[in-house]
NULODREN-172846 format. One record per residue (C-alpha): residue in three letters; x, y, z. Coordinates in steps of 0.001 Angstrom, whole numbers, plus 500000, padded with zeros to 6 digits. Each point is the difference from the previous one (the first is absolute). Layout:
N
AlaXYZ
...
end
This chain:
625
Unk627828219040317360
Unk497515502238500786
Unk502466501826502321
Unk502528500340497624
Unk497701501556497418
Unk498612502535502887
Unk503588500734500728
Unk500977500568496549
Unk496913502267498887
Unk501287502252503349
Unk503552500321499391
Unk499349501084496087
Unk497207502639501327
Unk502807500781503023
Unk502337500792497185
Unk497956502390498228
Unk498922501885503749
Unk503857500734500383
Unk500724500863496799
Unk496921502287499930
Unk501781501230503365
Unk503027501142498776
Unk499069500921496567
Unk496929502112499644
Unk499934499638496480
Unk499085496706500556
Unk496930500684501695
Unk498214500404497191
Unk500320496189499221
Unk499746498490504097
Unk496865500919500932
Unk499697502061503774
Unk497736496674501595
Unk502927497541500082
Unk502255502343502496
Unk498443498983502851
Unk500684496274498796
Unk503593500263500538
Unk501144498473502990
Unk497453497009499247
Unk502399499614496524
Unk502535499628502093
Unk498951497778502084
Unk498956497801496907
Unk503029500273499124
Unk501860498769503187
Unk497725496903499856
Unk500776499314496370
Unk503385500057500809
Unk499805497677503162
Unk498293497367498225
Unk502522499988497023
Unk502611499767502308
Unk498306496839501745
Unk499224498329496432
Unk503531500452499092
Unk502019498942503070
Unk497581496626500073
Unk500312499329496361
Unk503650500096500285
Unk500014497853503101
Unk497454497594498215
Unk502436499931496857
Unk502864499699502062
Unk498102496229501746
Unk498775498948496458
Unk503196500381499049
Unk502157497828502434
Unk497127497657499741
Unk500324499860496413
Unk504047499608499947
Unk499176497234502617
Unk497410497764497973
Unk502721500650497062
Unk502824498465501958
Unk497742496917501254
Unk499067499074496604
Unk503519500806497897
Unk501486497134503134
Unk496977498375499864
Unk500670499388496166
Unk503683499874500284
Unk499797497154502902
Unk497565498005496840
Unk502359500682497413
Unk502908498066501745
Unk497681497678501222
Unk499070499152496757
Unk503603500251498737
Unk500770497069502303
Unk497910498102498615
Unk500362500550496660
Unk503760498853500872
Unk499406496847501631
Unk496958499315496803
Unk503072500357497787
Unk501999497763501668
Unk496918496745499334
Unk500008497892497094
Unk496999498658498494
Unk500441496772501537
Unk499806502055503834
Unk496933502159498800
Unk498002496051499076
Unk501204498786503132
Unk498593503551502125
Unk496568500803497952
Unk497687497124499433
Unk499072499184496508
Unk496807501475500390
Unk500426503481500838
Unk501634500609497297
Unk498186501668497428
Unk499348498232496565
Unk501900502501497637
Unk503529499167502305
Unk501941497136498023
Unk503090498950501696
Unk501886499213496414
Unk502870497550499747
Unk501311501207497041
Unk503704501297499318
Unk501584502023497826
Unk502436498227497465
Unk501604503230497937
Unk502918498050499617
Unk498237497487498403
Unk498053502164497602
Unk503763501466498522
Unk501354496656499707
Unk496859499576498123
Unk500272502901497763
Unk503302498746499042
Unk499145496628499477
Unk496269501227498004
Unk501459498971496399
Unk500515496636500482
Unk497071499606502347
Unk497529501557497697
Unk501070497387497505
Unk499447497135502325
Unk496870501416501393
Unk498371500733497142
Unk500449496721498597
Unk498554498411503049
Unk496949502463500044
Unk499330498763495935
Unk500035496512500638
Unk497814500439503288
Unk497313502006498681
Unk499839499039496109
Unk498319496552500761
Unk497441501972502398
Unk498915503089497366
Unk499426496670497525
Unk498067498648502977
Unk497583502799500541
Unk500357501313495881
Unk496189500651499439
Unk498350498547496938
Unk499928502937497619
Unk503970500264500290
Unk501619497614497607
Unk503747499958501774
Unk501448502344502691
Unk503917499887500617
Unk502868501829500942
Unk501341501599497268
Unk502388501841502230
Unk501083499657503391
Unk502500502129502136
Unk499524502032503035
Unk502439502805498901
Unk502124501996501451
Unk498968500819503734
Unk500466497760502536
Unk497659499143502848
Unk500426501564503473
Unk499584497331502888
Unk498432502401502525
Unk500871497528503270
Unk500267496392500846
Unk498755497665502931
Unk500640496913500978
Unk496427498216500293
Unk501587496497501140
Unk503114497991500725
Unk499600496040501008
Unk502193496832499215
Unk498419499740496665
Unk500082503077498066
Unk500181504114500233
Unk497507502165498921
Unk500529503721499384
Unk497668502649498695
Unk501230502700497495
Unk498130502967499992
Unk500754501662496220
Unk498566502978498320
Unk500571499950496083
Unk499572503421497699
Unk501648499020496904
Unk500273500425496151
Unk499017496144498891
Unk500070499353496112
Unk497197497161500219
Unk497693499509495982
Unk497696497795500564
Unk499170498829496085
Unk495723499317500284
Unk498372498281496950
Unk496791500078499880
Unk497250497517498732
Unk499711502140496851
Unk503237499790499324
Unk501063503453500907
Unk503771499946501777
Unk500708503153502579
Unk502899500472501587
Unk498987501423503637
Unk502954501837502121
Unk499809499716503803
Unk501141503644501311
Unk499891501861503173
Unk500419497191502449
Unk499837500187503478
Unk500431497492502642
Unk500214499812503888
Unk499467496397501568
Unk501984497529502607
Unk501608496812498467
Unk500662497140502287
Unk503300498153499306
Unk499931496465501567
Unk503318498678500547
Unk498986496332500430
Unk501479496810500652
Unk503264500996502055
Unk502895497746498957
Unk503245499446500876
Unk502169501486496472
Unk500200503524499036
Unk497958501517499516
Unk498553498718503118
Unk496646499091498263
Unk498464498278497344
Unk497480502300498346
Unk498371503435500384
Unk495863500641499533
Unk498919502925499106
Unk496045501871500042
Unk498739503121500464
Unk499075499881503461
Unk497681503400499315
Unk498968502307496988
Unk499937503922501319
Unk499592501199496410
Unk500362499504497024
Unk499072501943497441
Unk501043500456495942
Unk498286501587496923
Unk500266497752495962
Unk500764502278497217
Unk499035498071496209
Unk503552501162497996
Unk499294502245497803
Unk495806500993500737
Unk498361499668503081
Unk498637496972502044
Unk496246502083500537
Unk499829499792496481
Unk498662496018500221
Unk497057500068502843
Unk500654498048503003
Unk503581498152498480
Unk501533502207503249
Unk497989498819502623
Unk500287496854498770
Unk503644500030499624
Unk500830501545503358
Unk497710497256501766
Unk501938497344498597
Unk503503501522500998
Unk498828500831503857
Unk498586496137500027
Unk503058498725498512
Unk501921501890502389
Unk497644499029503462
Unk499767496295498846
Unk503428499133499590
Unk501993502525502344
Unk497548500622503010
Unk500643497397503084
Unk499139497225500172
Unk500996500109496664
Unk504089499164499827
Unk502979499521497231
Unk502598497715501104
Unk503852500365498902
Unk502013497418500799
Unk503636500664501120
Unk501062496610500746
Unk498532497077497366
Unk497427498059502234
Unk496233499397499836
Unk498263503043501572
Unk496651498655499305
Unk498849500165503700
Unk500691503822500056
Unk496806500515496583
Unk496876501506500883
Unk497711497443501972
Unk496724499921501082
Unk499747498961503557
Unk496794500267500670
Unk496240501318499350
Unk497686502837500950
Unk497073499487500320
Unk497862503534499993
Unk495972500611500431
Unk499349503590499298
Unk496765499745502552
Unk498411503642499690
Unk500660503958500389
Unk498635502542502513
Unk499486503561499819
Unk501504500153496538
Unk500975503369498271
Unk496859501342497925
Unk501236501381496454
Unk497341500266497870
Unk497576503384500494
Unk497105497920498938
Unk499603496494502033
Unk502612498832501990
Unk503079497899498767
Unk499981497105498326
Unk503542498352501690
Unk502031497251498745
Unk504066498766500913
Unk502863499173498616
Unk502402497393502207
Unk503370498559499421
Unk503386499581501309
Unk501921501077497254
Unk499026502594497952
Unk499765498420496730
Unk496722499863497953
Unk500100496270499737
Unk500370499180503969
Unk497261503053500995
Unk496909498404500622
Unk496401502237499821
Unk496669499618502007
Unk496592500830498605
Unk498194503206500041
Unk497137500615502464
Unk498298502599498231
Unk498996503242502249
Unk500628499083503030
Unk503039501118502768
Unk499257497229502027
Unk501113496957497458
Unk499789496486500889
Unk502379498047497261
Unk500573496449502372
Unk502435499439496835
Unk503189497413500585
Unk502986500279498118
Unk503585498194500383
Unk503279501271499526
Unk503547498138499480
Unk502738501479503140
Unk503547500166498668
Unk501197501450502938
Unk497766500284503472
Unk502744502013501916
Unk499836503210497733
Unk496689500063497713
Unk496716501406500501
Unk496387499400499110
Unk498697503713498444
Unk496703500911499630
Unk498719502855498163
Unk496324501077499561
Unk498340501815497170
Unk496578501514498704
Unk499472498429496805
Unk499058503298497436
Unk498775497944496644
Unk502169500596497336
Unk501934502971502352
Unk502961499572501897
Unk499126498239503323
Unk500696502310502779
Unk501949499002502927
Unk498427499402503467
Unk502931499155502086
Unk502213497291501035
Unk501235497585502596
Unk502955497045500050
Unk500724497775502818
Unk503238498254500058
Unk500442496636499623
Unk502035499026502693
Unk497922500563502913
Unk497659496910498697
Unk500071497062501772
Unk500429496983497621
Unk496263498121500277
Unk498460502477501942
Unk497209502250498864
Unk500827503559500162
Unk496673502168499931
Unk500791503766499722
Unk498402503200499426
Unk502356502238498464
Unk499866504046499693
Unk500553501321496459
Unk502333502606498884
Unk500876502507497845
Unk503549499060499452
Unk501117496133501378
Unk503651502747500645
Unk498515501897502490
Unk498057497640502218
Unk499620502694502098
Unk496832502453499735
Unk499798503351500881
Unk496762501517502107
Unk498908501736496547
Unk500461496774498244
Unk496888498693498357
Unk498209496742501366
Unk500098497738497030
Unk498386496733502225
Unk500870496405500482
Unk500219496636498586
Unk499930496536501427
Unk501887497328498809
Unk500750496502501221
Unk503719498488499324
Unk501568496413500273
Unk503397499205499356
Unk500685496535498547
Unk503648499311500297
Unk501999497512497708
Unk502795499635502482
Unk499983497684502409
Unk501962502386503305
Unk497119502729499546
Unk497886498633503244
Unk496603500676500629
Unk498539500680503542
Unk499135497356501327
Unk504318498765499321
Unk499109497516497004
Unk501753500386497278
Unk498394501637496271
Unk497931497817497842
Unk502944498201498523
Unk499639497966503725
Unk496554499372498693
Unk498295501002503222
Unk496056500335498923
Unk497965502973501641
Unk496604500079500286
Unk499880501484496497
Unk501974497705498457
Unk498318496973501141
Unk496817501489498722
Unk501984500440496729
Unk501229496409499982
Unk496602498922500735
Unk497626498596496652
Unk496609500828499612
Unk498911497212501444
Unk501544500420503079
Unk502578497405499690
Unk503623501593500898
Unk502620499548496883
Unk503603498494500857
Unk502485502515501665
Unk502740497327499525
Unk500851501041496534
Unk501113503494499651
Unk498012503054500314
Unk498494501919497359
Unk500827503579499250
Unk498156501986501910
Unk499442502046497723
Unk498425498157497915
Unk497970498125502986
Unk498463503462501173
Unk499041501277496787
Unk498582496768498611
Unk497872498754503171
Unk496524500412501299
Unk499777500040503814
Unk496943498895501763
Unk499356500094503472
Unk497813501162503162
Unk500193503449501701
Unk498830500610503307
Unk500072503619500915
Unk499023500749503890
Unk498859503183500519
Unk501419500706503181
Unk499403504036501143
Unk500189503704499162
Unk502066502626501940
Unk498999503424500413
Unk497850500297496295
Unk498431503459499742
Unk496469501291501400
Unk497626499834496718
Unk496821500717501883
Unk498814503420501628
Unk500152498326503182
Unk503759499468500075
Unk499602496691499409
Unk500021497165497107
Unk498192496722499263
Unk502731498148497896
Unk500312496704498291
Unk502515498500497644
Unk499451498666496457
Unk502537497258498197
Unk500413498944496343
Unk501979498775497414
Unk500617502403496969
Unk499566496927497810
Unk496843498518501407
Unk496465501406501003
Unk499797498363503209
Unk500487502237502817
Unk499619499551504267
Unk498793502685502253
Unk500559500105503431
Unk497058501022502431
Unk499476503789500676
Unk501441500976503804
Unk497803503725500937
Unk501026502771501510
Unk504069499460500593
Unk503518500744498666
Unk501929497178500976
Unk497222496978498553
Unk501123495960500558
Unk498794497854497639
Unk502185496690500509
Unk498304498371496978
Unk501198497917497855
Unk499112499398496002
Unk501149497265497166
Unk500347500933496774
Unk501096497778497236
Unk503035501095497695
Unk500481499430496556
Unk503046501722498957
Unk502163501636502968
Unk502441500591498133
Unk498444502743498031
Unk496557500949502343
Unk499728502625502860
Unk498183499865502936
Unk497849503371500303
Unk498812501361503744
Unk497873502961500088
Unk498728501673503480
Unk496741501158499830
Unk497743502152502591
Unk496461498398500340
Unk497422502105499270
Unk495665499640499381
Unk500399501462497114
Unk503232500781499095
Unk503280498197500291
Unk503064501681500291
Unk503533498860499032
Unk502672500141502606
Unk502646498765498338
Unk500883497281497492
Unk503929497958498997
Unk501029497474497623
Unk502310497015501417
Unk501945497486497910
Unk500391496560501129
Unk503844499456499309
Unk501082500705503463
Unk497031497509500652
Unk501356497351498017
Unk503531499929501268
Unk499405500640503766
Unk496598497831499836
Unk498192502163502926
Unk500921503245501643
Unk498467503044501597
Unk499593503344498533
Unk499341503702500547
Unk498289501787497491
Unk499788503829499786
Unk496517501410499162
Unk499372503479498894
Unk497880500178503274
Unk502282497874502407
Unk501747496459500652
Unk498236496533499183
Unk501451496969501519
Unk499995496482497482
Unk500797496410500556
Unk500995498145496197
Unk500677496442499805
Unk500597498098496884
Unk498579496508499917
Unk501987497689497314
Unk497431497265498026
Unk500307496437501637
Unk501670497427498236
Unk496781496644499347
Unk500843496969501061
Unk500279497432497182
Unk498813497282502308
Unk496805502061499803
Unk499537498884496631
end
């Protein structure tokens, strides 16, 4: 660069020497010293020239590389992509070419991710313009059925400061419903079932005429309906005349939505506090309790007795809502003060509620309840946990339901289950918010006498006594009642009795608990109780170690075990301070059916191994007397 500029700086004083030259008017303005510089401008200029000759010729020879290399990384990509492109094409055709049933049989069920529902629905747009046709006559029949379902069940749930509540008017208007698809849910020797999936926007004329206690009639208009839900149509028992069977069961097999607004003729229903809420309860209960499955209407076709296809109860469920863990804290001030809500249908008088445990996100309810099962193939035990607010709104902690058919009749289920936001989307995102867990306990009592139990003996209509139910059968003087008459509910057996009894609890080991000390080390020992009694064991303090062995053995006397816990806490042995390594609450209903058994239990801090055995009272001899 520095040549260049020396170069430049000569030619332009050059320049002025030759023009000074050859004008000599212009020597006034080029000084006589830069003559003798002449031939040195030149010669700046020669190498000026050279060098931008030499930049030139390799910039266009480096241009001309970087160029074909350029074109060449071009064409490897464009075939690189095009070769991708047909590749993918390919497949795409032969993916086109699989039905659903190929795509289950190539991708295991568990790869799949948990928004993909393989649906088994089809569309049936012939049937909704035969039904569009056929809407006046159906609305008529419909609507009559709908009156005489749900009249009896408004006067059911009527609250006490409404004097009457009846139809006034009932017809679903003009519109008729659009079945969005249909499926096929079962075909055997005995009946068809088929579920219609409908979606319902229409222009009702439905008066409800209220009376109230004071006398006051108002006739209340249901407008703005909206419906989407999937009825079941059971086609049930198959017979030999036309029309090839006897009767036809219908139920909503699922509510979607439903939603309406009431409109008092002539002034508004806001006008009388709380008559809307109350109103629109009773209509959506109405609605659940004698539509929703189980729940059924039967039409005959063919005169016969149908009685076997009524709701039944076939068995019991027998729930106990043991505690929470890591709850969802509400309240600014405190922490939450949790309670839940259980049932298996979701009508105010089969929900059952547990007590409040007052500021505290670790709850311990050990609360039993029992539930009637119309149908163990298809319902669902729902709980849903709340933080009680005083006279407020209680405000929703989250959910969980397990379904009822993976219980083993007799056996003792014990789960902890996740809760949810939404009981529709089981599946949680990684923003979702950790609402905690719940434990619960469940035993399904069955009423018929094919449900099995595990061990292949039939349900308790065989009479076959377990451990519990000998203890149940047992009076309080030890002498075992007759089984040769026939059983007692159970039911009433487990809420009714008092079971006594012996625990032994051997404190086997712990697995890899967590250094408390500053020399990586802990001195732990274990301490059992009863929640309902005072007297508590300790096992002896093992120093320095992570994985202690007790292998002790304690005796404690039960009063109720039906309704106590058995508390172990971990603790870190200290002179002068103890600290708590971990601490669990146990039920004894596993206990009582299986009569011993082993168990892990998860500290905060690691694993502790336990040995339970259940020790029935002995029987006196009379001849001792």
């Amino acid at each position: 660069l520095l040549c260049l500029r020396h170069a430049a700086l000569l030619c332009f004083h050059g320049r002025l020497c030759l023009r000074s030259q050859y004008h000599p008017e212009a020597s006034q303005i080029v000084p006589p010293c830069y003559l003798p510089y002449l031939p040195i401008s030149y010669a700046g200029l020669a190498v000026f020239i050279s060098l931008f000759s030499m930049g030139f010729l390799s910039g266009i020879w480096l241009g001309l590389i970087f160029g074909i290399a350029l074109m060449f990384i071009f064409v490897f990509f464009e075939e690189r992509r095009s070769s991708q492109r047909r590749r993918l094409g390919v497949f795409i055709a032969a993916m086109s070419r699989l039905t659903m049933d190929d795509i289950r049989r190539m991708i295991p069920k568990d790869l799949f991710p948990p928004w993909v529902v393989f649906t088994g629905y089809q569309k049936v747009n012939w049937l909704n313009h035969e039904l569009n046709r056929l809407w006046p006559y159906v609305d008529q029949a419909t609507s009559s059925l709908l009156k005489e379902v749900l009249e009896p069940m408004l006067e059911l749930y009527r609250p006490s400061v409404l004097d009457s509540l009846k139809f006034q008017k009932f017809t679903l208007g003009s519109i008729a419903p659009q079945f969005i698809g249909v499926e096929t849910v079962e075909t055997d020797d005995s009946g068809v079932k088929i579920d219609l999936e409908l979606q319902w926007d229409g222009n009702p004329s439905i008066i409800l005429a209220v009376k109230t206690m004071l006398g006051v009639s108002l006739p209340i208009q249901m407008k703005n309906v909206g419906f989407t839900g999937v009825f079941r149509l059971i086609f049930k028992p198959l017979v030999y005349d036309l029309p090839g069977f006897g009767a036809v069961t219908l139920s909503l097999r699922e509510l979607k939505n439903f939603d309406f607004t009431l409109k008092v003729i002539g002034g508004e229903i806001t006008a009388i506090p709380g008559l809307a809420g109350i109103v629109e309860g009773m209509i959506r209960t109405a609605v659940l309790d004698s539509l929703l499955w189980p729940m059924r209407q039967v039409i005959p076709i063919i005169p016969g007795d149908y009685s076997d296809l009524e709701l039944q109860v076939t068995g019991f469920l027998e729930v106990k809502l043991v505690q929470g863990k890591e709850l969802l804290n509400k309240d600014i001030i405190g922490k939450s003060d949790p309670f839940a809500y259980l049932y298996i249908r979701p009508i105010p008088s089969k929900m059952k509620k547990s007590k409040t445990i007052y500021n505290n996100l670790n709850p311990i309810w050990n609360e039993h309840f029992v539930f009637e099962v119309e149908d163990l193939a298809t319902q669902k035990i729902i709980i849903k946990v709340y933080d009680e607010e005083g006279i407020q709104p209680a405000e929703f902690l989250g959910c969980a339901q397990v379904e009822l058919k993976n219980l083993i009749p007799g056996k003792v289920t014990d789960l902890w289950l996740t809760l949810l936001k939404d009981l529709d989307k089981p599946y949680q995102t990684k923003s979702a918010k950790y609402r905690g867990q719940v434990q619960v306990e469940l035993i399904y009592r069955s009423l018929i006498q094919n449900d099995t139990v595990p061990d292949g003996t039939l349900g308790r209509s065989s009479f076959y006594l377990t451990s519990l139910e000998k203890v149940m059968s047992t009076n309080f003087n030890g002498i075992r009642k007759s089984t040769s008459s026939k059983l007692l509910s159970p039911v009433k057996i487990r809420e009714g009795s008092i079971i006594r009894g012996i625990l032994s609890v051997t404190v086997i080991r712990a697995e890899n608990l967590t250094a408390m000390d500053f020399n990586d080390s802990s001195d732990p020992y274990v301490v059992i109780k009863m929640k309902k009694s005072d007297t508590q064991k300790r096992t002896r303090v093992i120093p320095k170690t992570l994985n202690p062995e007790w292998n002790q053995t304690f005796s404690i006397m039960v009063e109720d075990a039906l309704h106590d816990l058995l508390i172990v806490e971990l603790w870190d042995h200290n002179t002068f301070l103890q600290k708590p390594m971990g601490k669990c609450a146990l039920t004894l209903t596993k206990l009582l059916h299986e009569g011993e058994y082993d168990t892990e239990v998860e500290m905060s801090t690691g694993k502790l191994l336990l040995h339970l055995k259940w020790t029935e009272p002995v029987a006196p001899d009379p001849q001792c007397f």
